[in-house]
Each structure stands twice: as C-alpha cells, then as structure tokens.
N, C-alpha and C positions, 0 to 999 in steps of 0.2 A: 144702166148700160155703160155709163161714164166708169163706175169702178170696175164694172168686169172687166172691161178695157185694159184699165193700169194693173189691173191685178194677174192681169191674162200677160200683159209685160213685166212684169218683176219676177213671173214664175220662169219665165223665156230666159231672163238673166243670171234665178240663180243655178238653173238647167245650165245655162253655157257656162257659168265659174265652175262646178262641181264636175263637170264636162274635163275642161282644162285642168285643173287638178289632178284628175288621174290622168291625164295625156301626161304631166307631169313629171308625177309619181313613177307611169310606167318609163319614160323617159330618163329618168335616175338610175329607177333597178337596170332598166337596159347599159345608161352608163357608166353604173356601177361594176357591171360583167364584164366591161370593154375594158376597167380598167386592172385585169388582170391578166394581164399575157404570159403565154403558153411557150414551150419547145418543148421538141422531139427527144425522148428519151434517147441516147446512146447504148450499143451494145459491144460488151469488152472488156479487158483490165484496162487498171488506172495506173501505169509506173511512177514509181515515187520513188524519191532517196530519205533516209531514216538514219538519222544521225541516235547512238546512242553512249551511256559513260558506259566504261567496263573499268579494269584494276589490270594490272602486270604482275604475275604469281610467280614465282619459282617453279622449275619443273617437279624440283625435288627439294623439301628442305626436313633439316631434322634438329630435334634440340640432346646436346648430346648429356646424358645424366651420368652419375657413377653406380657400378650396377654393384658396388663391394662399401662396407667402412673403409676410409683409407686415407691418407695424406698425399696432398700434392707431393711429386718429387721433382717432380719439371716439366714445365709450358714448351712445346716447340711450337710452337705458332703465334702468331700475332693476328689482330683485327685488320680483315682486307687481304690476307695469304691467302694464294691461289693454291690447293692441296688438290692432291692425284689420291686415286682411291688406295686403301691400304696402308697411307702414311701416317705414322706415329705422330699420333696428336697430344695427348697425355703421358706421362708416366706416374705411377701413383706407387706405394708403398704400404705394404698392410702386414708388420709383423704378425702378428694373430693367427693370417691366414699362413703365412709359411710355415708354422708351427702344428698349423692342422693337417696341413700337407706333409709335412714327415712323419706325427702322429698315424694318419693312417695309412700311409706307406707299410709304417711296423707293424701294422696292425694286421696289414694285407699278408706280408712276407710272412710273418708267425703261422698266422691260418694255413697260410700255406704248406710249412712244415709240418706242418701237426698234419696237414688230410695225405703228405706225400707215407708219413711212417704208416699211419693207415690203412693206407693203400699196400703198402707191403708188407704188412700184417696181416691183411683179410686174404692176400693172394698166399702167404705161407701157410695159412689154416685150410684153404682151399687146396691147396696141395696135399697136405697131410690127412684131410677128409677121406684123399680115394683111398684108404686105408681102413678098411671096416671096423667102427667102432675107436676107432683116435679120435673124432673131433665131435663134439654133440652138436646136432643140427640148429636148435635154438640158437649157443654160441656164436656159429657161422652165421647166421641170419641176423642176427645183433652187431655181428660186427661189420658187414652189410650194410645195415642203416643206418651204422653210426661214419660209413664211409662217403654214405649219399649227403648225409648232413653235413659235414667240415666238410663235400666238395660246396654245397650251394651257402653256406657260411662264407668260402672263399673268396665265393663269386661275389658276394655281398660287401664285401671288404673291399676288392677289387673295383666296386661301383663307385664305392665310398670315395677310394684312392682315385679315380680319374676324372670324379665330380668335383674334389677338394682343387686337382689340377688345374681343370676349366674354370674354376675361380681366379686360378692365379692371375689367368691371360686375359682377363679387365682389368687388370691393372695397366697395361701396357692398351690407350683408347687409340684406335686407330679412324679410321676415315670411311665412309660406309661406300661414298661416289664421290665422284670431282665434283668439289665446286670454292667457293671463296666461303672465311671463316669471317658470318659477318656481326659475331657477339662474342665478348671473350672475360667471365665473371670469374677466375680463379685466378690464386699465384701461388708458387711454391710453398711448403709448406704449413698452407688451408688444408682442414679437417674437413671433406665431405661427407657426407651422409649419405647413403643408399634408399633411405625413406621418405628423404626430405625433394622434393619436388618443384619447390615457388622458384629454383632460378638457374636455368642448366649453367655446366661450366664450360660450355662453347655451342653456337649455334653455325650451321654449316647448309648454307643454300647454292643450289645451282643454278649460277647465272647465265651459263654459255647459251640455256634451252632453258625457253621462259612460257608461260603459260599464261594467255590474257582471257578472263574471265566476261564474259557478257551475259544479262538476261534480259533474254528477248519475247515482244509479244507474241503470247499464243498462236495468232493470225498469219505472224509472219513466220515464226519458228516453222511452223510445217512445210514451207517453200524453203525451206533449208536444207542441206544435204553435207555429212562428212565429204571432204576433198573439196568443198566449195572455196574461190578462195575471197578473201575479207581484209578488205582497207580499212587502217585508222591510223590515228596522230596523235600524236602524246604533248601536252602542254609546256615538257621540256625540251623540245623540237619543234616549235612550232612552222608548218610550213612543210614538212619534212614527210612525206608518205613511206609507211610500210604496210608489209604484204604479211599476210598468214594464212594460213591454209587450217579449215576447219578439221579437227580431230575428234570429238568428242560433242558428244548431244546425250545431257541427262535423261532424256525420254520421259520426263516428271515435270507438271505441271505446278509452281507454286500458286498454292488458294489465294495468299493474299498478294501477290503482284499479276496474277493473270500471266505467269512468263517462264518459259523457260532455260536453263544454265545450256550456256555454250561455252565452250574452251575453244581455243586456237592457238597452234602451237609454233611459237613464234623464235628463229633463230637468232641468235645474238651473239654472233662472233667477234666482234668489235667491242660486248662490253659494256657497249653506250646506254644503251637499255638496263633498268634495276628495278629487280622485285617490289613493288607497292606501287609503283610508278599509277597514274591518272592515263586514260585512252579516251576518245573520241572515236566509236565505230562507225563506221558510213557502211550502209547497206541499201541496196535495191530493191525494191517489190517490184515485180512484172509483172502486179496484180490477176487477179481473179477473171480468164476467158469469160468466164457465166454470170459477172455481172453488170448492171448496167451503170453508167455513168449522168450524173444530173447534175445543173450547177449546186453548192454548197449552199445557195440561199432557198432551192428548194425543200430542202431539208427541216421540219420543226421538229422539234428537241422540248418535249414534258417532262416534269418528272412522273409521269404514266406511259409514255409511248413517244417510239419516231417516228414520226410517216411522210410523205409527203401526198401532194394533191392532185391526183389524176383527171383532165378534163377529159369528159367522152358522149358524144351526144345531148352537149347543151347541161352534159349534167356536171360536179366537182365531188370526184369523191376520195375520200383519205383511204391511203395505201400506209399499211404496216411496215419498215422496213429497216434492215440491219446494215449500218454503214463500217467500211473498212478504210482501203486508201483512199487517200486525198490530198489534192497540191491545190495550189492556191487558190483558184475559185468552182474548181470541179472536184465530184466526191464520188467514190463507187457504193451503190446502194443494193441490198437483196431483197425481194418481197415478190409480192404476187403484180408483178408486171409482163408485161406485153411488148415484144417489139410492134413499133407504129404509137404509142400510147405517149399523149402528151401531160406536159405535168408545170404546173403554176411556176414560174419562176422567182417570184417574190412573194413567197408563201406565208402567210400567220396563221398562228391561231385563234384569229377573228375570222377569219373566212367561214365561210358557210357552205 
C-alpha cells in the first residue's frame, strides 16, 4: 500500500510537468503569432518623383562628304561659325569634270543637228510622196524611224548633258539648315575622294533646337503623353532648371533595358546648352488608382516569387504580387487582394 502511495504521487507529478509543458508550448505558439503585427492594406497610387540620365542631341546634324573627285579650292568657314542654310561652305575644283561637261554639251548640240536635217528630210519626202509613185513607201517609213531614233538619241545626250551639269554643282558644298560648323578636317588644296568615307570635311549641327534623349521604364512610359512637359538639369548648370515639352515617343519597347526612347525638344536660344551635354530628368508618377499600397518591409523578394503575407481569420497566407512605385518606406503592390485585408508588416520568409 506504502508504494502505490508514492507511485500514485509521482504519476500526479509527472501528469502536472507534462501538463505545464504544453500550457507552455501552446503559450509560445500563441506568442509567437502576437509577435507579428498586421496593417490595413491601402487603396490608390503611390506619387513618386524619378530622377533619370538622358544625353542633349542635336536637332539636326550631318557629316558633310564630297559627293565628286576633287581638290579643295577654298574653306569659307571655320570651327564654331554660325552658317544660315544655303551658305557656301566648300568650293572644290575637278578639271575632269568640266571637260566631261563640254564633252557632252558636243555631243548633245551634234545629235541635235543631225535629228533637225532629218526631220527636214523626212517632211520633203512626205511632201513629194502625195505624188503618186515619186517616193517608195519603205523609203518614207525608214526614214521615219530613223527620225524617231536621232530624236530619242538626242534626248539621251541631253540627259547626259544635264547630269554631267549637276555634278558640276558639288563642287560648290553649300549648308543643308542653320546651325554651327562644329568639325572642320580639310584645307585648300586636299585631294578628296568621293568613296572614301572615315572622315567628312565638315560637320554641321543645330544647336539653336536641341533634342534630349531619355529611356524610360516601361511602367512609367505609359503615363506618358506627347505635349507633356519634363524638367531636368544638366551637370554644366548645376542648380539651373529647364523645361521641355515632350515631342516624340518611340512606341518600342527595348528587350533588354525594359524602356522606352523619349525625345524632348528642348529650345536653346542662348546657346548655353551643346549637343552631347549629360541631363538629369525628374519625372512624376501619379501612380496606379487600382493599386494598393503596403509598407516596403511587407514585401518578400525570392528569386521564385514576390508576395507578401495576408492575415485573415487567424490564418497567414502569401499573396502573389507585382510591385511598381515606391518612396521611401511605402510601395504600391498588385495581386489578388481585398480592400479591408490585412498584411504582416515585417514579413519573412520564415514565416509560416
């Protein structure tokens, strides 16, 4: 009786530790749950500002070649000349060609004589014809088509002659638009070549109307619109705001930056501003009406998936989602959510 006793007490004791242990246990998991606090998802865009580089282009630029063999004759311009469209920029020299030019000048004028006697040959047999039996019809008719041939011989002559002309008039390089001549690889002369390519003999851009190049992300490019208008700062000004007004939108997607070309056409009457120039664009998103907003730290990031963590009747479960703008500790997020749906705030992926 003595041992059922003590034995009837030791079972009572290890009943009450193993008792305690799970009051424990459940006492952990419970505050373990407690120690992950929840907020209310947001619903809305997120405004954000999005600084990005672009470049300052030329509106127009050209490299100007020699379109004949020829010799410099004379430079009028210099590196840094403001030129107006139409203004003699080269003069070049190509005996050769002025020799091919009066070659088929003679050649035109000849042809020409020969189809005029011709022609007043075939109209004196045509005359004498109505004479029954003066003129054999073959005759007439050969001479006919020997009238049609020296006139389209002429005319081919003629081509010759006014094609040989239009050569002449590259010699004489003129200015295609306004703008500053800002490369200048010839001098008096220099033997150009017509085939040869690796280094024009002037380069001519327009500086007054300048072209600033951006590409921008896919996400945002779509809240984009021509006439929009777009601040940036150039690192040679720094401090210094200007304005441009969106003109052009490539409507192409590049594969490998995710972005799209934007131009902005940007005036420069002053000058101060120069093609190749570095920019800083500052843009806005008025983010996305349709999505919702969560802190950033509810956010996990795999390399398998984003989601973050929905708590809903005692239970945590991961929500799939695509994140866009974001400022400094809030992000907008898209997935299968719920206005009213709360979501872990300091989320991992240790959570359960």
């Amino acid at each position: 009786m003595k041992y059922f006793t003590i034995g009837f007490f030791i079972a009572i004791i290890f009943s009450s530790c193993s008792q305690e242990k799970k009051e424990s246990q459940r006492a952990e998991i419970k505050s373990s749950e407690m120690n992950y606090p929840a907020i209310l998802i947001e619903h809305g865009g997120l405004s954000t500002i999005l600084k990005l580089p672009a470049q300052l282009a030329a509106f127009e630029e050209v490299n100007i070649f020699p379109k004949v063999n020829a010799y410099v004759k004379s430079v009028e311009v210099e590196m840094g000349d403001k030129v107006s469209k139409g203004k003699i920029l080269l003069k070049l020299e190509a005996p050769e060609l002025e020799q091919a030019v009066l070659a088929s000048k003679e050649k035109y004028l000849r042809s020409r004589n020969e189809l005029q006697i011709n022609i007043e040959h075939y109209q004196r047999l045509l005359e004498a014809s109505k004479t029954e039996g003066a003129i054999s019809p073959y005759d007439l008719s050969t001479l006919k088509a020997k009238v049609q041939s020296d006139s389209m011989l002429s005319n081919a002559e003629k081509a010759n002659w006014d094609m040989q002309k239009s050569m002449m008039e590259y010699l004489n390089v003129s200015a295609p638009f306004d703008g500053v001549i800002t490369e200048r690889n010839v001098h008096p002369g220099a033997l150009v070549n017509a085939t040869t390519k690796d280094k024009p003999m002037l380069q001519l851009k327009q500086t007054a109307h300048l072209r600033l190049q951006v590409d921008v992300p896919e996400a945002l490019a779509a809240q984009m619109h021509k006439g929009d208008e777009i601040t940036f700062f150039t690192s040679a000004f720094p401090g210094r705001k200007n304005i441009g007004i969106i003109s052009r939108k490539s409507n192409d997607i590049n594969l490998l930056l995710r972005s799209e070309r934007i131009e902005i056409d940007v005036l420069n009457k002053d000058n101060s501003l120069s093609p190749g120039m570095y920019a800083d664009v500052v843009l806005e998103s008025k983010g996305n009406p349709t999505a919702y907003i969560v802190p950033k730290t509810s956010v996990v990031s795999s390399t398998e998936r984003k989601y973050v963590i929905v708590t809903k009747n005692g239970l945590r479960i991961k929500v799939d989602v695509i994140t866009r703008n974001e400022s400094l500790d809030k992000i907008e997020v898209f997935g299968l959510l719920n206005q009213g749906d709360s979501v872990i705030i300091h989320a991992t992926d240790e959570i359960k």
